[in-house]
Residue frames relative to the residue before (quaternion, step in Angstrom):
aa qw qx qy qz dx dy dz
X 1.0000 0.0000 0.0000 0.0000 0.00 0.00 0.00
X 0.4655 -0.7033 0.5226 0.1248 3.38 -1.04 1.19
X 0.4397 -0.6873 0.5347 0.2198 3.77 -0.80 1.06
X 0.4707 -0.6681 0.4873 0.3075 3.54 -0.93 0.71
X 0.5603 -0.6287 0.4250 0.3320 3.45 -0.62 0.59
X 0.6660 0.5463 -0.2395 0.4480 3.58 1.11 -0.47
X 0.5069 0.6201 -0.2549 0.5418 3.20 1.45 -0.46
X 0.6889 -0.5282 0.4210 0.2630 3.84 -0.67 2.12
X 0.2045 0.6491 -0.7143 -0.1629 2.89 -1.44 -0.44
X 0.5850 -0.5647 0.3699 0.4495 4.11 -0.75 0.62
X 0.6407 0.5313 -0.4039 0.3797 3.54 0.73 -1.04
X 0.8419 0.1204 -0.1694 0.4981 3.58 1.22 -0.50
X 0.2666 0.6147 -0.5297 0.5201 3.70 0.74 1.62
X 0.1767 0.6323 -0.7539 -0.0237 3.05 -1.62 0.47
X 0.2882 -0.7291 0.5742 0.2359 3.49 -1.13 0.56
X 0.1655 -0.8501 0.4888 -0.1051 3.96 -0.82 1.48
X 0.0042 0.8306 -0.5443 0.1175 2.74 -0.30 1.93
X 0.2080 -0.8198 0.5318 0.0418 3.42 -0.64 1.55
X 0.7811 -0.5130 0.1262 0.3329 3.28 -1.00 1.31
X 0.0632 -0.7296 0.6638 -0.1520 3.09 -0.27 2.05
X 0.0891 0.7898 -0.5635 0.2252 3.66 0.95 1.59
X 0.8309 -0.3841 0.2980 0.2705 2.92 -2.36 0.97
X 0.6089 0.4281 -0.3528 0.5670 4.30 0.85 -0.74
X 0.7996 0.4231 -0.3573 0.2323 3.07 -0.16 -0.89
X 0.2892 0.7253 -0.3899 0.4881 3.31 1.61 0.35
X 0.7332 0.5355 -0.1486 0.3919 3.18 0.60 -1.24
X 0.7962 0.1783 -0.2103 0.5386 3.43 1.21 -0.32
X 0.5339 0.4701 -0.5424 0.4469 3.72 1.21 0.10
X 0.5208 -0.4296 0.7274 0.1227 3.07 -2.36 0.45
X 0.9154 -0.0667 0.0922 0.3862 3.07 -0.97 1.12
X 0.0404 -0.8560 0.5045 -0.1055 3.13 1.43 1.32
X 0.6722 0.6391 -0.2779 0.2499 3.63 0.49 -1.91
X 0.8587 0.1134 -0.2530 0.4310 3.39 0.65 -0.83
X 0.2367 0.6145 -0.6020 0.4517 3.78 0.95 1.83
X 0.7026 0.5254 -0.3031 0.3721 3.36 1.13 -1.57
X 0.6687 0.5119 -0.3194 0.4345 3.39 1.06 -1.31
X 0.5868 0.4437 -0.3850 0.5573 4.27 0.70 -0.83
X 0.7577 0.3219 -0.4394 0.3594 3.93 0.46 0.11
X 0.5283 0.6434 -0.3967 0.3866 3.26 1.53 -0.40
X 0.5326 0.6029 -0.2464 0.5406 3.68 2.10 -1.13
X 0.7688 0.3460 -0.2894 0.4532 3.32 0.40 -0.61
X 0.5188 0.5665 -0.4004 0.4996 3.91 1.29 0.11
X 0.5154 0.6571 -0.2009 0.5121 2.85 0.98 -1.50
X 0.7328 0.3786 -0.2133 0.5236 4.31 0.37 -1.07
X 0.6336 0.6801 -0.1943 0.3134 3.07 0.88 -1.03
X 0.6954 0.5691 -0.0574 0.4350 2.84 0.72 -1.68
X 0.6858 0.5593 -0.1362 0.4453 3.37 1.34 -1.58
X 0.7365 0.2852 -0.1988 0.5802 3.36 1.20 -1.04
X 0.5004 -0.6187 0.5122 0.3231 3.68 1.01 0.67
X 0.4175 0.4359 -0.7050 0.3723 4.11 0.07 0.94
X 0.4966 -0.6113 0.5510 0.2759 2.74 -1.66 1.14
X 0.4265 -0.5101 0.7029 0.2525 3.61 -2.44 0.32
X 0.0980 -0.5829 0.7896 0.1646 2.82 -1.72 0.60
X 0.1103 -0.7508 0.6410 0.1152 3.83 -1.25 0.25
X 0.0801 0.8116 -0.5751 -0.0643 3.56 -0.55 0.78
X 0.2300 -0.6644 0.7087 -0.0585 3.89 -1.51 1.10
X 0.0951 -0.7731 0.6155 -0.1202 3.22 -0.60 1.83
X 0.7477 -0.0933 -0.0888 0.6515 3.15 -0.54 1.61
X 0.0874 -0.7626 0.6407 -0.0174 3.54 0.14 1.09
X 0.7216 0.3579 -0.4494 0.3863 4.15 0.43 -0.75
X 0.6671 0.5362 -0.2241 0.4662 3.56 0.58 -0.17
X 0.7880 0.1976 -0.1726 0.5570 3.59 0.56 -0.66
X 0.2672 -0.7215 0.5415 0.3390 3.69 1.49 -0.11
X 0.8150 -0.4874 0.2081 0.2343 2.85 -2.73 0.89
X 0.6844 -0.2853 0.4392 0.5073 3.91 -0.99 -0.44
X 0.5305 -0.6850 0.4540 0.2078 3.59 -0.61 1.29
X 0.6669 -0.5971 0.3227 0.3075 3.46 -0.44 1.19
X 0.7052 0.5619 -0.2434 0.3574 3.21 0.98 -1.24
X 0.5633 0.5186 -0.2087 0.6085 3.58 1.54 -0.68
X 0.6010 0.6248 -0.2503 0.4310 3.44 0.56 -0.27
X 0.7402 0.5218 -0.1903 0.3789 3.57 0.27 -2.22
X 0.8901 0.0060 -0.0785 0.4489 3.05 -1.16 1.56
X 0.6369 0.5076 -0.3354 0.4736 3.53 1.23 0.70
X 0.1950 -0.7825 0.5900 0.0403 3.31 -0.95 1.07
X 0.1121 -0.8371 0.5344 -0.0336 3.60 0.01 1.84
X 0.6895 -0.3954 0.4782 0.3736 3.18 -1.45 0.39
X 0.7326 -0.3684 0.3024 0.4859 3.53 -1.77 -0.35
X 0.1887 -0.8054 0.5148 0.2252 3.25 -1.29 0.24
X 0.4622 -0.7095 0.4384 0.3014 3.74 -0.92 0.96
X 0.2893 -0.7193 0.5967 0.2071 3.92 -0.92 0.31
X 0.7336 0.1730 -0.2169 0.6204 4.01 1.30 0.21
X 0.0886 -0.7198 0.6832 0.0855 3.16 -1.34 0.31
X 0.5002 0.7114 -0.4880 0.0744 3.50 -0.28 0.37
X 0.7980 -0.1490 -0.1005 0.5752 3.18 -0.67 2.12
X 0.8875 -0.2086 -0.0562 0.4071 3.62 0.23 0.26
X 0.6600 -0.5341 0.3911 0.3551 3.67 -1.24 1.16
X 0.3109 -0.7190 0.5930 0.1864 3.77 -0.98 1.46
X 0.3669 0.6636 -0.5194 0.3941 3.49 0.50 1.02
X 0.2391 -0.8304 0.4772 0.1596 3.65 -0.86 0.59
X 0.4504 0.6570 -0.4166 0.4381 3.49 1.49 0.78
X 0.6945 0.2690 -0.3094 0.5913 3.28 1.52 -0.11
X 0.6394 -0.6137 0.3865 0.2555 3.33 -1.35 0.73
């Protein structure tokens, strides 16, 4: 049986986590169980070897990626800006 063309593959996946930083605690509701569904999706991630990206916009001011998103993970590179699009030239 023939995979559907729509159907992922790792070689072309990445898992993208956009500044889930120390302030923004401060104004989400019910932050804890966002942090834990990203720790799950690291957690998946990690297993099937797709790569993380982590991004922190204005990192001195809004501070680093909330420990909790972090612990016992080994992410990919991480950007220090974000504005309106990823300063990477693999994406268009």
């Amino acid at each position: 049986m023939e995979r559907h063309p729509f159907v992922a593959t790792r070689q072309e996946s990445l898992l993208l986590i956009i500044d889930v930083q120390q302030a923004m605690l401060k104004v989400m509701n019910g932050w804890q169980p966002i942090t834990a569904r990203i720790r799950q999706l690291t957690a998946a991630a990690g297993q099937l070897e797709v790569p993380i990206l982590l991004t922190e916009q204005y990192a001195k001011g809004l501070g680093g990626t909330i420990a909790e998103v972090l612990e016992g993970r080994r992410c990919g590179p991480q950007c220090s800006t974000l504005s309106g699009k990823i300063p990477n030239k693999s994406f268009p």
